[in-house]
mmCIF file of the N, C-alpha and C atoms, coordinates in Angstrom:
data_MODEL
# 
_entry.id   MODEL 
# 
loop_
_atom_site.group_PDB 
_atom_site.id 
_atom_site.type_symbol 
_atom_site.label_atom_id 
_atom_site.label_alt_id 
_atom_site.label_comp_id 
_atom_site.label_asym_id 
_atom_site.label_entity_id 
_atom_site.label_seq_id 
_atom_site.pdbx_PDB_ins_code 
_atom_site.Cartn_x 
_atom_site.Cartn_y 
_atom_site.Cartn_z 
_atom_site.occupancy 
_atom_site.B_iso_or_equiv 
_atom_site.pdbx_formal_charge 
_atom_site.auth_seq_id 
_atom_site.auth_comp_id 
_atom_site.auth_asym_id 
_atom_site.auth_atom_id 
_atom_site.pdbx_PDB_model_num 
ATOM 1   N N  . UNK A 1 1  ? 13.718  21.671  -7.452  1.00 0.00 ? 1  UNK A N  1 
ATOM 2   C CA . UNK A 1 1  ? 12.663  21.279  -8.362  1.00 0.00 ? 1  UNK A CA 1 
ATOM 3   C C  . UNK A 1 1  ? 11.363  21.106  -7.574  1.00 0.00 ? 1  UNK A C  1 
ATOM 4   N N  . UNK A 1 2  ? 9.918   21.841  -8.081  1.00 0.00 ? 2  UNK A N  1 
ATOM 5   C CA . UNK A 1 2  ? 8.958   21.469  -7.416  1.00 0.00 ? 2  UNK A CA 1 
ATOM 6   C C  . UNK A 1 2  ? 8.146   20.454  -8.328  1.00 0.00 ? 2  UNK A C  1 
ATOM 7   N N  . UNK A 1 3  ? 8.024   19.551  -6.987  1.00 0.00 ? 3  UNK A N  1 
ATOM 8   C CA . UNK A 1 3  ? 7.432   18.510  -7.658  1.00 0.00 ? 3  UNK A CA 1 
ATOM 9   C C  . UNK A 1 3  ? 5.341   17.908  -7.522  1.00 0.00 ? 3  UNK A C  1 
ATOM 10  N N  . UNK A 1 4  ? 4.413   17.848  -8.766  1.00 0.00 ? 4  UNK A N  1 
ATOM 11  C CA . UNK A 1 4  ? 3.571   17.945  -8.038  1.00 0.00 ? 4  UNK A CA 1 
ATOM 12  C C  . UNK A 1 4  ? 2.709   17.146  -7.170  1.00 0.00 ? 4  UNK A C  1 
ATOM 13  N N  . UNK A 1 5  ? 3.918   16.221  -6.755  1.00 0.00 ? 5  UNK A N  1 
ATOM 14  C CA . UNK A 1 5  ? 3.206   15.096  -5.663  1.00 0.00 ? 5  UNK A CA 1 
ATOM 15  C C  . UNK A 1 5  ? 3.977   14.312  -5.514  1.00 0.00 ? 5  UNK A C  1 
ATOM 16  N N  . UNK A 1 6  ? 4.342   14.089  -4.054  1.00 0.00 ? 6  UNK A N  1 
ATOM 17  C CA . UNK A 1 6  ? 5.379   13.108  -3.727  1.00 0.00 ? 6  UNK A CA 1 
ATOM 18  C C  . UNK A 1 6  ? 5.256   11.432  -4.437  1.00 0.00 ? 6  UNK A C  1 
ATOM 19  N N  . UNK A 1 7  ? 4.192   11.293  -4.864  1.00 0.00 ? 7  UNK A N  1 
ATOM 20  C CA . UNK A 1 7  ? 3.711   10.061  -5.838  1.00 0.00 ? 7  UNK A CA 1 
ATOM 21  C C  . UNK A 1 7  ? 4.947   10.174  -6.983  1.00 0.00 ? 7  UNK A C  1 
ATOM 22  N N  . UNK A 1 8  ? 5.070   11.443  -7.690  1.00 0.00 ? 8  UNK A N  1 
ATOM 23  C CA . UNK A 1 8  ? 5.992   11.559  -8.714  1.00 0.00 ? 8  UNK A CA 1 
ATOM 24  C C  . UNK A 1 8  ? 6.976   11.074  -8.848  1.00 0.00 ? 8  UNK A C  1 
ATOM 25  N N  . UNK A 1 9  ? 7.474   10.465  -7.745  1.00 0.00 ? 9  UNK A N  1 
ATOM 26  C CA . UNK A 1 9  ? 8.933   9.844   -7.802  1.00 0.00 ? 9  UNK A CA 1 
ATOM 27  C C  . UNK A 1 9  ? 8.896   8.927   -7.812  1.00 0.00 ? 9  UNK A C  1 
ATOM 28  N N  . UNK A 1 10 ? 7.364   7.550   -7.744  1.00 0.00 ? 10 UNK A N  1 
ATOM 29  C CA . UNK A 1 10 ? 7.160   6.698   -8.133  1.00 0.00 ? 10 UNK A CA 1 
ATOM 30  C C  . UNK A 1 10 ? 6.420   6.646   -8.959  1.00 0.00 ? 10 UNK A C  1 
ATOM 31  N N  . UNK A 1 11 ? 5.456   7.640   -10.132 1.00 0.00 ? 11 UNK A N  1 
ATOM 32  C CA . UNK A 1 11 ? 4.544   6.955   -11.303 1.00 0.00 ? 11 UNK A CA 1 
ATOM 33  C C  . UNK A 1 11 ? 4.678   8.814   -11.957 1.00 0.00 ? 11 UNK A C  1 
ATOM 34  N N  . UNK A 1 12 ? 5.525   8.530   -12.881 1.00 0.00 ? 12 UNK A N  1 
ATOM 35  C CA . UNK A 1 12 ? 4.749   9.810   -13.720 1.00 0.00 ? 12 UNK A CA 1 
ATOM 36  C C  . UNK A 1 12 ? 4.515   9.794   -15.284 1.00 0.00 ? 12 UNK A C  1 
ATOM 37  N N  . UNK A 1 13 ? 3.440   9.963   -15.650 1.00 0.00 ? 13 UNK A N  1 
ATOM 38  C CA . UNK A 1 13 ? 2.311   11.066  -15.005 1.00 0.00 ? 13 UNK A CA 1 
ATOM 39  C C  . UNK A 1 13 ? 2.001   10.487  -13.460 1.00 0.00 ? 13 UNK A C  1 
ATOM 40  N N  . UNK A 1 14 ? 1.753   11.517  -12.406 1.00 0.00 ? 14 UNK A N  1 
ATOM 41  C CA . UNK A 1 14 ? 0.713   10.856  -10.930 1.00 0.00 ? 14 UNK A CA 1 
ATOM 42  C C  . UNK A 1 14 ? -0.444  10.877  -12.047 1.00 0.00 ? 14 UNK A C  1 
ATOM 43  N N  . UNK A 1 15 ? -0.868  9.812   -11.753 1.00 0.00 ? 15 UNK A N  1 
ATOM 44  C CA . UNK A 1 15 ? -2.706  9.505   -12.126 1.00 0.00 ? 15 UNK A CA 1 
ATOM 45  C C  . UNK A 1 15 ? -3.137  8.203   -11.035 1.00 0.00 ? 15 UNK A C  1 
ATOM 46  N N  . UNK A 1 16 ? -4.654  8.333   -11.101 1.00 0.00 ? 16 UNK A N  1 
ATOM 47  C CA . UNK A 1 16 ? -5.308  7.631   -10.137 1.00 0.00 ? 16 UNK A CA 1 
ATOM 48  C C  . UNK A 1 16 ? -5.540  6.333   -10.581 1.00 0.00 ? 16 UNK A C  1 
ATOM 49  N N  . UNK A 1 17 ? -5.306  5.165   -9.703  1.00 0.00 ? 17 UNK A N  1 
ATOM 50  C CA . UNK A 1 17 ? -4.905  3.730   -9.518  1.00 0.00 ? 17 UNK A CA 1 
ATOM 51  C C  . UNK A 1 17 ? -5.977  3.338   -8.616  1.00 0.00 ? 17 UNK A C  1 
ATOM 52  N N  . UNK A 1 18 ? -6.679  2.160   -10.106 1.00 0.00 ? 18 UNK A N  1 
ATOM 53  C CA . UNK A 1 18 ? -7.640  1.785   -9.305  1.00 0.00 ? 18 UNK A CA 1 
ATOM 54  C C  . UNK A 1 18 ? -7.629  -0.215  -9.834  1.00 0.00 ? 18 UNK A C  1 
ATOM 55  N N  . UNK A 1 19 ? -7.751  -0.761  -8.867  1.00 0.00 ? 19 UNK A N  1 
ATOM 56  C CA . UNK A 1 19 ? -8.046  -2.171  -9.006  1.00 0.00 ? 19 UNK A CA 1 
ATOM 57  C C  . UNK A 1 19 ? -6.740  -2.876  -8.103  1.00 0.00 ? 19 UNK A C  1 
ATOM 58  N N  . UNK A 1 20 ? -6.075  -3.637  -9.570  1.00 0.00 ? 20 UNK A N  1 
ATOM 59  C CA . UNK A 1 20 ? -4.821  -4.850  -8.434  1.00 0.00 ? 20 UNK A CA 1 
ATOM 60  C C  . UNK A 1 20 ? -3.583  -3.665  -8.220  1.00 0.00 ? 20 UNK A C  1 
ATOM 61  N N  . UNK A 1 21 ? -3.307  -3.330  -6.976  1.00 0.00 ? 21 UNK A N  1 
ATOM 62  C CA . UNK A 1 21 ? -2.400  -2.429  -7.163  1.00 0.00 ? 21 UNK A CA 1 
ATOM 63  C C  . UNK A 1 21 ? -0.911  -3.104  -6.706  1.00 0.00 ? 21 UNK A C  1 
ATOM 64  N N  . UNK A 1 22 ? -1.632  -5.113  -6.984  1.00 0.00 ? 22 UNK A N  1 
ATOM 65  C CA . UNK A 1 22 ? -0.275  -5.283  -5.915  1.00 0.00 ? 22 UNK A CA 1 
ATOM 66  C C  . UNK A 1 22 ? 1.215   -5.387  -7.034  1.00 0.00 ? 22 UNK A C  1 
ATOM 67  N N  . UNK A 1 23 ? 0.713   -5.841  -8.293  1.00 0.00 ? 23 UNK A N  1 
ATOM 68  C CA . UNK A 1 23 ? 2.433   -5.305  -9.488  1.00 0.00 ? 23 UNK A CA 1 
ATOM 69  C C  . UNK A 1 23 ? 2.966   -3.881  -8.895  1.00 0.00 ? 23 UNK A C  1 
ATOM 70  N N  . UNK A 1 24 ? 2.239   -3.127  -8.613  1.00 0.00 ? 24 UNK A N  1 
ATOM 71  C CA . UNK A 1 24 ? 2.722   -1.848  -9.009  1.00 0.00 ? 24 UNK A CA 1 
ATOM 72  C C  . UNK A 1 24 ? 3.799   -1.845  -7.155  1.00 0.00 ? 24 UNK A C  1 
ATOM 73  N N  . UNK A 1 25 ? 2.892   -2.165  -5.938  1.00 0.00 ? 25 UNK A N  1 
ATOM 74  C CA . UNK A 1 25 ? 3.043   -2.258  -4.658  1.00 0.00 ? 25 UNK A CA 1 
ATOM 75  C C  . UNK A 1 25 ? 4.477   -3.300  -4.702  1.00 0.00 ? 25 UNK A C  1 
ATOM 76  N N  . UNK A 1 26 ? 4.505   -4.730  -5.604  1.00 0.00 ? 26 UNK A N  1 
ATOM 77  C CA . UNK A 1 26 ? 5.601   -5.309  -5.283  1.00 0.00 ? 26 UNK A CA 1 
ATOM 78  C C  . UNK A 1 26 ? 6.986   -4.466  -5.703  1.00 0.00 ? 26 UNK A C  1 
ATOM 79  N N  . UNK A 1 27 ? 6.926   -3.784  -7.198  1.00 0.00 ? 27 UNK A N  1 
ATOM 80  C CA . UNK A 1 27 ? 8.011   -3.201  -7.231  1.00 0.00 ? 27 UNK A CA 1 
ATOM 81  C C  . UNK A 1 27 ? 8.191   -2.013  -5.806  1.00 0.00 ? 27 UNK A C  1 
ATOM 82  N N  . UNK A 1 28 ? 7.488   -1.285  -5.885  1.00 0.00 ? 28 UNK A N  1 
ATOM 83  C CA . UNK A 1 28 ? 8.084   -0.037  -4.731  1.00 0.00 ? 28 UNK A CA 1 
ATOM 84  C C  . UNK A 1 28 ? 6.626   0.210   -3.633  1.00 0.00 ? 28 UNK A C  1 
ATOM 85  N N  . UNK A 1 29 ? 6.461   0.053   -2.339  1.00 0.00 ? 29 UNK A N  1 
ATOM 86  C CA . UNK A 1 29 ? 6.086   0.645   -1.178  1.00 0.00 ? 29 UNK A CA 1 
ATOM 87  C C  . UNK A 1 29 ? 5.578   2.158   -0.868  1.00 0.00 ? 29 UNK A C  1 
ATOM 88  N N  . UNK A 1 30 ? 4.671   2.441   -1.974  1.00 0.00 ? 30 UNK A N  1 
ATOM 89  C CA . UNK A 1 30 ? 4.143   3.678   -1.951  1.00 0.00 ? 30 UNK A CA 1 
ATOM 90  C C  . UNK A 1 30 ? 2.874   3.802   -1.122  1.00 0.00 ? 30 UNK A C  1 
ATOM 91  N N  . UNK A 1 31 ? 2.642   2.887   -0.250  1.00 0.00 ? 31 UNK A N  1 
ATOM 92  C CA . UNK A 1 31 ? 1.504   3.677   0.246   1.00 0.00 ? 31 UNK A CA 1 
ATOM 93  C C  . UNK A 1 31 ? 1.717   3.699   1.496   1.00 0.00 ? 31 UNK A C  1 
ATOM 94  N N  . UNK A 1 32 ? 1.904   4.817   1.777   1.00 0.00 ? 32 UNK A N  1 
ATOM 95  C CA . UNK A 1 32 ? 1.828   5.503   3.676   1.00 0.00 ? 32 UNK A CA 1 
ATOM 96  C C  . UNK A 1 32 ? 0.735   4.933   4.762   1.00 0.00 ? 32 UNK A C  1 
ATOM 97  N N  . UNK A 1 33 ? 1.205   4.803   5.337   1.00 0.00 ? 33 UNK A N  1 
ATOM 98  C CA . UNK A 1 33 ? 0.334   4.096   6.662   1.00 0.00 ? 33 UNK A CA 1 
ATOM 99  C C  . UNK A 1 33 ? -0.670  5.255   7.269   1.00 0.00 ? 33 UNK A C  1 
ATOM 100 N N  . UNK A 1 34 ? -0.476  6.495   7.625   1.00 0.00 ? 34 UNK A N  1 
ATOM 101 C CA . UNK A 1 34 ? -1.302  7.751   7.544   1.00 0.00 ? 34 UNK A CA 1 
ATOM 102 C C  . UNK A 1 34 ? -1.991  8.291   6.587   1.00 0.00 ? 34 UNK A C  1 
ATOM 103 N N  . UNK A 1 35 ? -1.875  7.332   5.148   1.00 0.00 ? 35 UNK A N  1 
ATOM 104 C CA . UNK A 1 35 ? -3.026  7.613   3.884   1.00 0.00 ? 35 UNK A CA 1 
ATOM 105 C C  . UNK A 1 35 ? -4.076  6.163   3.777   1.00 0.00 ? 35 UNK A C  1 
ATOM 106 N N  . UNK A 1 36 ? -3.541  5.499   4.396   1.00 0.00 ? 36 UNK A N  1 
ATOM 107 C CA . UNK A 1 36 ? -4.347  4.442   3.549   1.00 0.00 ? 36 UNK A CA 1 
ATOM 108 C C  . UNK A 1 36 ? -5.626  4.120   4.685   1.00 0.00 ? 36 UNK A C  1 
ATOM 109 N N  . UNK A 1 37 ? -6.640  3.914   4.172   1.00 0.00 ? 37 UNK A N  1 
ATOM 110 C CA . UNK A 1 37 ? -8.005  3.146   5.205   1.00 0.00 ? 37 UNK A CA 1 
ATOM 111 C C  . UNK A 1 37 ? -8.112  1.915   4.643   1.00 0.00 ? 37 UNK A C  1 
ATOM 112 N N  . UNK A 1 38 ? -8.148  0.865   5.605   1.00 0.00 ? 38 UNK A N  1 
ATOM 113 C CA . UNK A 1 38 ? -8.401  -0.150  5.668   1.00 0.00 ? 38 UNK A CA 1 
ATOM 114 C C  . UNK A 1 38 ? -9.988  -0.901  6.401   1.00 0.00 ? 38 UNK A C  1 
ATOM 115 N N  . UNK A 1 39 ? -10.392 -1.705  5.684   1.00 0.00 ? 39 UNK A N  1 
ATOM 116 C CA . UNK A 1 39 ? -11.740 -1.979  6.686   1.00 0.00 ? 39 UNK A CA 1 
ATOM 117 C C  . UNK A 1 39 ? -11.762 -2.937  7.354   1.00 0.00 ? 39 UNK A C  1 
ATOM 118 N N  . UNK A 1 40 ? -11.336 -2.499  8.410   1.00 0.00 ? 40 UNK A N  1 
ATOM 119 C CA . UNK A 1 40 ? -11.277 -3.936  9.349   1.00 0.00 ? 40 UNK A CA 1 
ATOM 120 C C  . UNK A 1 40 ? -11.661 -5.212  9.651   1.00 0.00 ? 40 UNK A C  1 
ATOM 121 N N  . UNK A 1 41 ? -12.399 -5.657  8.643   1.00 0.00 ? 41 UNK A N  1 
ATOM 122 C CA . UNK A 1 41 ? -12.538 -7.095  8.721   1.00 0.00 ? 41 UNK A CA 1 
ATOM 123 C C  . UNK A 1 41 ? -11.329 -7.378  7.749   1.00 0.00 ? 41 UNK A C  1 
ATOM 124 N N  . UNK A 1 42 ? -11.028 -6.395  7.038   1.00 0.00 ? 42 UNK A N  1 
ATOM 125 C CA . UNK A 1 42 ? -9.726  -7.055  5.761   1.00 0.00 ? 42 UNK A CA 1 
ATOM 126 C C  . UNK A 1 42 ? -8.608  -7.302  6.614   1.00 0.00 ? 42 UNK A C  1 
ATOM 127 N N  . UNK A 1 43 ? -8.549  -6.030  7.721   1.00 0.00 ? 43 UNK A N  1 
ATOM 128 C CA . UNK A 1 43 ? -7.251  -5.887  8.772   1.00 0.00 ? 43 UNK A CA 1 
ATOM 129 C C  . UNK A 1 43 ? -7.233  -7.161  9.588   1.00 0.00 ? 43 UNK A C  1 
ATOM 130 N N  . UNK A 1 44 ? -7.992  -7.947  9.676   1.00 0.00 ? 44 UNK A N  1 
ATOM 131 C CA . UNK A 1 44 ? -8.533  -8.774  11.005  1.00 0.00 ? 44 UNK A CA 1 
ATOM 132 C C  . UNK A 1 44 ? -8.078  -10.054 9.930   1.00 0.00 ? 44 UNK A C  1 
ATOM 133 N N  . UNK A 1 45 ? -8.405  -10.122 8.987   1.00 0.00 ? 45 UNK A N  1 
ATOM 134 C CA . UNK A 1 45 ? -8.613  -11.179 8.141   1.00 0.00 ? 45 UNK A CA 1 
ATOM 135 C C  . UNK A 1 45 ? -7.067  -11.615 7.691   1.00 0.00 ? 45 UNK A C  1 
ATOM 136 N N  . UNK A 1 46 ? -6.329  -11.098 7.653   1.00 0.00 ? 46 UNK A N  1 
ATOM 137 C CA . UNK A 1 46 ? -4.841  -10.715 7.327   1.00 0.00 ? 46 UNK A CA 1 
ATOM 138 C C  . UNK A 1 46 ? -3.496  -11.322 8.767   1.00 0.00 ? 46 UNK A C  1 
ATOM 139 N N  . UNK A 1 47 ? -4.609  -10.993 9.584   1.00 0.00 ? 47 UNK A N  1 
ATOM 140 C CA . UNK A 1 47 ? -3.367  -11.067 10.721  1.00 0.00 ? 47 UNK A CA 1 
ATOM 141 C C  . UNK A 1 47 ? -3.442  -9.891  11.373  1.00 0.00 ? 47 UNK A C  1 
ATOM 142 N N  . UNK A 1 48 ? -3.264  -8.447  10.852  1.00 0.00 ? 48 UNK A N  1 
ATOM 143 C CA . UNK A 1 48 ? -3.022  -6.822  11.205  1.00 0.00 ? 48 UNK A CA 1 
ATOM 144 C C  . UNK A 1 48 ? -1.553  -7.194  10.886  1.00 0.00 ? 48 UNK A C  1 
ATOM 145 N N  . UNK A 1 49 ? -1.071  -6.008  11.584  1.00 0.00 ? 49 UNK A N  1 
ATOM 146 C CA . UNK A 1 49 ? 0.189   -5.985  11.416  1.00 0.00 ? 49 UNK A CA 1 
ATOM 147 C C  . UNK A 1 49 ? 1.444   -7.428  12.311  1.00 0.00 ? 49 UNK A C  1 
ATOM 148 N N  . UNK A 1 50 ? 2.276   -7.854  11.744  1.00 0.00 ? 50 UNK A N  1 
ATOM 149 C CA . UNK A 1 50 ? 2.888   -8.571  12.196  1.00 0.00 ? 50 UNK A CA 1 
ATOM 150 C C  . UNK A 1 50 ? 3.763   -8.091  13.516  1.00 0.00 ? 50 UNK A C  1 
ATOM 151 N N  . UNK A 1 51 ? 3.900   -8.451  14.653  1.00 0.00 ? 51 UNK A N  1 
ATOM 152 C CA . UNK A 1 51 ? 4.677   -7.774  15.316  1.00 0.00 ? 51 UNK A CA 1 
ATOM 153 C C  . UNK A 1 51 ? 6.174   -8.386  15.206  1.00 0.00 ? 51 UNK A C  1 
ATOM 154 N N  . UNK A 1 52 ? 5.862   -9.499  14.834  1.00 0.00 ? 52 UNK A N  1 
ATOM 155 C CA . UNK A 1 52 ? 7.682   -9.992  14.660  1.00 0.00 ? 52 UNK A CA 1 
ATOM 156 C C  . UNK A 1 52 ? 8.769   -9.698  13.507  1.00 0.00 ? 52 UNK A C  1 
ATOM 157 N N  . UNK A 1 53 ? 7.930   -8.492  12.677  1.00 0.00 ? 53 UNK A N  1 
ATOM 158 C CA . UNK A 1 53 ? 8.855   -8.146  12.221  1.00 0.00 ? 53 UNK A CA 1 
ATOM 159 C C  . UNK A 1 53 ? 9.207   -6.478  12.225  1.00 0.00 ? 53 UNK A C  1 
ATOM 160 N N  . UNK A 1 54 ? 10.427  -6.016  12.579  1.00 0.00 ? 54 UNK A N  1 
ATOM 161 C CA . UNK A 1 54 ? 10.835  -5.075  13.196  1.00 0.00 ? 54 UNK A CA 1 
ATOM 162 C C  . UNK A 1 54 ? 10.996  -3.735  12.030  1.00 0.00 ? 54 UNK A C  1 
ATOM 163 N N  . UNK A 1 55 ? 10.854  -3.799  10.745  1.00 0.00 ? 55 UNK A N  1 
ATOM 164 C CA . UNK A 1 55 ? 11.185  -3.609  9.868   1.00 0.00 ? 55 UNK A CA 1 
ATOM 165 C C  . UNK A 1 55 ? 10.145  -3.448  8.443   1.00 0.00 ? 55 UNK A C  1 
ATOM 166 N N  . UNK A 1 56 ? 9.366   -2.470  8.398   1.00 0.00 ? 56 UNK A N  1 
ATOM 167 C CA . UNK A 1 56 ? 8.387   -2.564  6.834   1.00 0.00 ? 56 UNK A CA 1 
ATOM 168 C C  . UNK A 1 56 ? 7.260   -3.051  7.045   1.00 0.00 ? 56 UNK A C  1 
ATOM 169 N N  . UNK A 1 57 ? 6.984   -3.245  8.319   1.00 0.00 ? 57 UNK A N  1 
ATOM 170 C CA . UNK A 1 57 ? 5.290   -4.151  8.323   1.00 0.00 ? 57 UNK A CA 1 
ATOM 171 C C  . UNK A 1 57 ? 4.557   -3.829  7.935   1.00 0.00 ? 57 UNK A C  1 
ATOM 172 N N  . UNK A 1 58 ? 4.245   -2.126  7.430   1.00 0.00 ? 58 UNK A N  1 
ATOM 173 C CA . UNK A 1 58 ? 3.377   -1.984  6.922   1.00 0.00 ? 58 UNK A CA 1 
ATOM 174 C C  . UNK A 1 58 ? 3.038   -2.833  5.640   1.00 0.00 ? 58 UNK A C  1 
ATOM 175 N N  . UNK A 1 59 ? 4.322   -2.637  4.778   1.00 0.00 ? 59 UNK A N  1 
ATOM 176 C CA . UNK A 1 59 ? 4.186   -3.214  3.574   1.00 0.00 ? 59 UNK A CA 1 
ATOM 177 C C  . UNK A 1 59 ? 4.175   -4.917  3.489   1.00 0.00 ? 59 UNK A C  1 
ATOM 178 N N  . UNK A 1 60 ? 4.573   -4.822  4.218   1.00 0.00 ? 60 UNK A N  1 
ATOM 179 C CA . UNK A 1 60 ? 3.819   -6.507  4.664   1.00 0.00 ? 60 UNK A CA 1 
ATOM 180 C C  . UNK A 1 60 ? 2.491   -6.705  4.621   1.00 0.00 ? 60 UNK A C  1 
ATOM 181 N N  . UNK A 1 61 ? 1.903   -5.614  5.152   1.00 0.00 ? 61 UNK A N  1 
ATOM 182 C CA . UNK A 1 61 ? 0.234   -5.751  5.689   1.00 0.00 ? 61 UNK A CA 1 
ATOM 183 C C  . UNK A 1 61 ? -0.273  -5.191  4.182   1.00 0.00 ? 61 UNK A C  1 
ATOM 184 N N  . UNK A 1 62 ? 0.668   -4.175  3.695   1.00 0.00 ? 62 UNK A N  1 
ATOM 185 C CA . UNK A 1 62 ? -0.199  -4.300  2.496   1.00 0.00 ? 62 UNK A CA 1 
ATOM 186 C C  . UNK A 1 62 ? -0.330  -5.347  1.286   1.00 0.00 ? 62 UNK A C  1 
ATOM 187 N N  . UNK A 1 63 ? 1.006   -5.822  1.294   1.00 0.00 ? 63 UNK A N  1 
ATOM 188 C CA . UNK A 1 63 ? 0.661   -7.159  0.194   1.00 0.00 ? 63 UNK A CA 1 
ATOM 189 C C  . UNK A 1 63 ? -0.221  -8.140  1.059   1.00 0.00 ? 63 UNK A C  1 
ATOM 190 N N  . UNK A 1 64 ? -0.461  -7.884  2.065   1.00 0.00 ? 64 UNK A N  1 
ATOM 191 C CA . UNK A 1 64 ? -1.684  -9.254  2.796   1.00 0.00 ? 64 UNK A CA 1 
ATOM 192 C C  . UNK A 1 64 ? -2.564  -8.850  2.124   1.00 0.00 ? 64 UNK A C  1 
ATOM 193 N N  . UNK A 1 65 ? -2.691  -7.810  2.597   1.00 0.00 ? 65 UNK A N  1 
ATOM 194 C CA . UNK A 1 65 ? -4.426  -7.117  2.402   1.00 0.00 ? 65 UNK A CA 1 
ATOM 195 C C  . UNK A 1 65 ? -4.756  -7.306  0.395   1.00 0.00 ? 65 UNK A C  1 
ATOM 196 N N  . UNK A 1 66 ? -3.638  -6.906  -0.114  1.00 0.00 ? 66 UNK A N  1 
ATOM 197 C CA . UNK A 1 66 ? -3.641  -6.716  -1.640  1.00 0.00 ? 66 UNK A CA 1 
ATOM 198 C C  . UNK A 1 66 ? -3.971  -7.691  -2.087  1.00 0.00 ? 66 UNK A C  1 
ATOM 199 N N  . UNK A 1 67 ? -3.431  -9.362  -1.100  1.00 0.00 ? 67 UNK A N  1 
ATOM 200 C CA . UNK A 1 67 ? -3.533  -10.583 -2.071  1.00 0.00 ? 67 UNK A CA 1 
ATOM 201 C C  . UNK A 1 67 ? -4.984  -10.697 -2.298  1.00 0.00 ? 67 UNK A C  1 
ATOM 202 N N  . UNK A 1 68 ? -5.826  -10.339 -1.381  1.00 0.00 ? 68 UNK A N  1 
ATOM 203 C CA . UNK A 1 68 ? -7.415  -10.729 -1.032  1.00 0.00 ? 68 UNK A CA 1 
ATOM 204 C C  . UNK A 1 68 ? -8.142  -9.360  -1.476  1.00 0.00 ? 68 UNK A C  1 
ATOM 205 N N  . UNK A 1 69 ? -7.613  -8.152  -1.441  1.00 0.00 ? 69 UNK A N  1 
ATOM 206 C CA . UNK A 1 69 ? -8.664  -7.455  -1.852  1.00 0.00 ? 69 UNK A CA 1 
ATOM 207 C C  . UNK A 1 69 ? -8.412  -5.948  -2.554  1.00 0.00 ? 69 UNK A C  1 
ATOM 208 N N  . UNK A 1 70 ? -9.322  -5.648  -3.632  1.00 0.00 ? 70 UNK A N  1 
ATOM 209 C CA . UNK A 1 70 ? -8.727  -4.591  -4.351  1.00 0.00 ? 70 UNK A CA 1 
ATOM 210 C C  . UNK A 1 70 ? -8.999  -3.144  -3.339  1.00 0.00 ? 70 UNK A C  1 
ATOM 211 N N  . UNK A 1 71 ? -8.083  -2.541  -4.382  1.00 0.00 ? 71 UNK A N  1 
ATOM 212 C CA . UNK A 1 71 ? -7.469  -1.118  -3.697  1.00 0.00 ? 71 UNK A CA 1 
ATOM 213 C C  . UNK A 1 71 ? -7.789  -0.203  -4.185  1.00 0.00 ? 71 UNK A C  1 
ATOM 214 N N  . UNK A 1 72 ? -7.687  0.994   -3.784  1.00 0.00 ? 72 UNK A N  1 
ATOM 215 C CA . UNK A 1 72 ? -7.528  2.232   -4.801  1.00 0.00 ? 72 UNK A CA 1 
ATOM 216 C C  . UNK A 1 72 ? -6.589  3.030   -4.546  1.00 0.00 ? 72 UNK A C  1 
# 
């Protein structure tokens, strides 16, 4: 099956997401660490990434970042 965006297997229709994305982020971990920009005072403001945990930090860092600031 071709599919037209690896997004598809978490939201279909894919359409573009803009504001609190953290409902959508707590159910499932869709955003890639090689897609997302962050502006570093948000990164700084957060902690960055946790190093003590061995396991998902990204998505750690993104519900930080999510609690304080909107997304797209």
């Amino acid at each position: 099956m071709i599919r037209e965006s690896w997004l598809s297997d978490y939201f279909d229709p894919v359409h573009e997401i803009v504001g609190d994305l953290a409902p959508l982020l707590v159910l499932r971990c869709f955003a890639l660490v090689s897609s997302v920009m962050v502006e570093r005072q948000a990164y700084h403001e957060v902690g960055g990434v946790d190093p003590g945990i061995a396991r998902s930090h990204d998505y750690d860092l993104w519900l930080k970042v999510l609690a304080r600031h909107p997304a797209a």
